[in-house]
N, C-alpha and C positions, 0 to 999 in steps of 0.2 A: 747584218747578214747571219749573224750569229741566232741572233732571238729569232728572226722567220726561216732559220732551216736550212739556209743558203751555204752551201760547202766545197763545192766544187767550179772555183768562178778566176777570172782572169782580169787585173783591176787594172786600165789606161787613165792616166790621169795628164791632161793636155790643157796648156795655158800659150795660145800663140803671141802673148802680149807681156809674156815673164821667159827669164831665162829657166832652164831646167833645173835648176838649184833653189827657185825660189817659187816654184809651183807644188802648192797646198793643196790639202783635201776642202772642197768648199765647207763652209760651216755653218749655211742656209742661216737657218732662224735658231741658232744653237740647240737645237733638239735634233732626236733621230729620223723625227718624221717623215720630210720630202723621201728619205732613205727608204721608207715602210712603204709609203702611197708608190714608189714609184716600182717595187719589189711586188708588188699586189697590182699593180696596174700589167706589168710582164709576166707573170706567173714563173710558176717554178716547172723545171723539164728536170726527169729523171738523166741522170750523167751513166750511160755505157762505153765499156771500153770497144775495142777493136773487133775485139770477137763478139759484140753485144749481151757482156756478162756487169753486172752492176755488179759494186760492192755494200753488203751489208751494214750500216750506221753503226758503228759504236760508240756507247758513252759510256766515260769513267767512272766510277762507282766508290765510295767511301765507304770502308769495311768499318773504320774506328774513327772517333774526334779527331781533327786533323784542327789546330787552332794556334794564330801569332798574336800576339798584341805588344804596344806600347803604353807606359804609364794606361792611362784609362780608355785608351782603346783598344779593339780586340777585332776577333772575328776567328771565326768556331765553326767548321763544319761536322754536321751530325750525319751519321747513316741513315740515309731516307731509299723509299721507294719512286719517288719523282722530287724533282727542280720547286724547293721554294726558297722565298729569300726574303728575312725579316730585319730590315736594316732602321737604324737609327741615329739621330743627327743631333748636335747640342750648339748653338748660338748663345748662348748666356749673354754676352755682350751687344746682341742683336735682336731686341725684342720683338721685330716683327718676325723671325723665322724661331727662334726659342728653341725649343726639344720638341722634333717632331720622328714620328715612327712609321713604318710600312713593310706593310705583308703582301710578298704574292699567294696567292691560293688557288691553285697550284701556276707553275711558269708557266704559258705556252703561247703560241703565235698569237692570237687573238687576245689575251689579257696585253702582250709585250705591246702590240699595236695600238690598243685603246687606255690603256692604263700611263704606261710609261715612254714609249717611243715619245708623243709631243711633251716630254716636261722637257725646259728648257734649262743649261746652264746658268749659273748664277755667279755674283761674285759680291763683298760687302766693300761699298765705296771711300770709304776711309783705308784700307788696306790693298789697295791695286796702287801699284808704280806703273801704272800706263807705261809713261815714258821708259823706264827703268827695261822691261820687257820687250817693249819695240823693237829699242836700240839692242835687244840682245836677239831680234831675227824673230820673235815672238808675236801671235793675234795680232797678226798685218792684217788681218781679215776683220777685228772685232769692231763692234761696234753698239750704240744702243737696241738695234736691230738685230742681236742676234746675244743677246746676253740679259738674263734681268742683272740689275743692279740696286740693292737695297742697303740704305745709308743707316748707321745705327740711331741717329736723331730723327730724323725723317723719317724713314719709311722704304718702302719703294718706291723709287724714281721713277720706272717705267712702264706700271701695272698697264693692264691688268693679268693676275695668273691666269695659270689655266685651271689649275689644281690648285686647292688653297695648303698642301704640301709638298707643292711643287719641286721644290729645291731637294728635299729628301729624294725624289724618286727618281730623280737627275742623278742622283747618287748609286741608284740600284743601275740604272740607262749605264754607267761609268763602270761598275761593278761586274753586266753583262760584258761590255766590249772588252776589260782587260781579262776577265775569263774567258774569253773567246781564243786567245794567244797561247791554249793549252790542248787546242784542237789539233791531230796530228792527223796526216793521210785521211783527212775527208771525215774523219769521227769528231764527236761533240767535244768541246770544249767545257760548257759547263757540266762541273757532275752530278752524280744524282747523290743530292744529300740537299740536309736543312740549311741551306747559308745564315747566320746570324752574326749581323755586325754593329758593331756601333763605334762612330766617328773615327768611321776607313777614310780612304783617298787612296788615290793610286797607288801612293809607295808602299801602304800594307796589303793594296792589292796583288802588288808582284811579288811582295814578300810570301804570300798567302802561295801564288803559283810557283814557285822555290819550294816551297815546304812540300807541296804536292810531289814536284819533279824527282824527290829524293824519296819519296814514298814506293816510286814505280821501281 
């Protein structure tokens, strides 16, 4: 919702076949996609209030580097004039995915949609505790269907990509949605500046929107 512009929306989320506690966001085919096709298929309606007055968009704007990192991961935002995002990823141990890089030029509905929305989650098959995760209430939902999984002997298991950096831009797709959690009263979550990462995950992504919070 975030990457197509969507701000102002009311989310029901109904499983007549689960108790209320144990009703998930689906997770289709582990990418954003069915999310994009089905946001493009409804279109978007301008949002007026009572009196038929909209409000204005605003996005937050990076005056100065704003950047967290751990041992040899980081992530650095630059003062820009529009959204771009050059993220990078290191497998060493996993030869099929290795050190792969990606640049948007520039972010917007249409790159989000065709570029990154169908990259798919991924995970490396010697390192998932399936069971471990289950039993902790964890990816009830997962499945070969909705995950690549590439083995560091093998290969991928369940080709084919879509994108042969697939897994990188799954990263940027992950990147978008936890910046989206900095959108306040209907304005943009992601800011206008250069995002530059290399081997994020979510925990330095919130760490990243913490560092922000304390900026404002």
């Amino acid at each position: 919702m975030e990457a197509m512009g969507v701000d102002n929306c009311r989310i029901v989320i109904t499983n007549e076949d689960a108790k209320d506690s144990e009703v998930e966001v689906p997770i289709f085919d582990g990418s954003a996609g069915k999310w994009v096709d089905a946001i493009e298929e409804i279109g978007l309606k301008l949002a007026i209030d009572q009196c038929g007055n909209f409000c204005e968009k605003m996005a937050p704007h990076v005056n100065q580097p704003v950047h967290v990192w751990r041992n040899d991961c980081f992530l650095i935002a630059f003062p820009a004039t529009e959204v771009r995002i050059t993220y990078g990823i290191d497998f060493p141990q996993v030869p099929e995915i290795g050190c792969q890089w990606f640049f948007t030029a520039p972010l917007d509905n249409k790159f989000y949609a065709e570029q990154i929305a169908p990259s798919r989650t991924f995970c490396i098959y010697e390192e998932v505790g399936v069971e471990q995760m289950r039993n902790m209430g964890l990816i009830k939902g997962g499945s070969m269907e909705n995950a690549l999984v590439c083995s560091v002997s093998k290969g991928w298991i369940n080709p084919p990509l879509r994108f042969h950096d697939e897994p990188c831009r799954h990263k940027v797709l992950d990147l978008i949605g936890d910046l989206s959690l900095f959108a306040q009263l209907g304005s943009q979550g992601i800011p206008l500046a250069h995002l530059v990462v290399y081997k994020g995950g979510h925990a330095m992504h919130a760490n990243f929107l913490r560092r922000l919070l304390e900026r404002i």
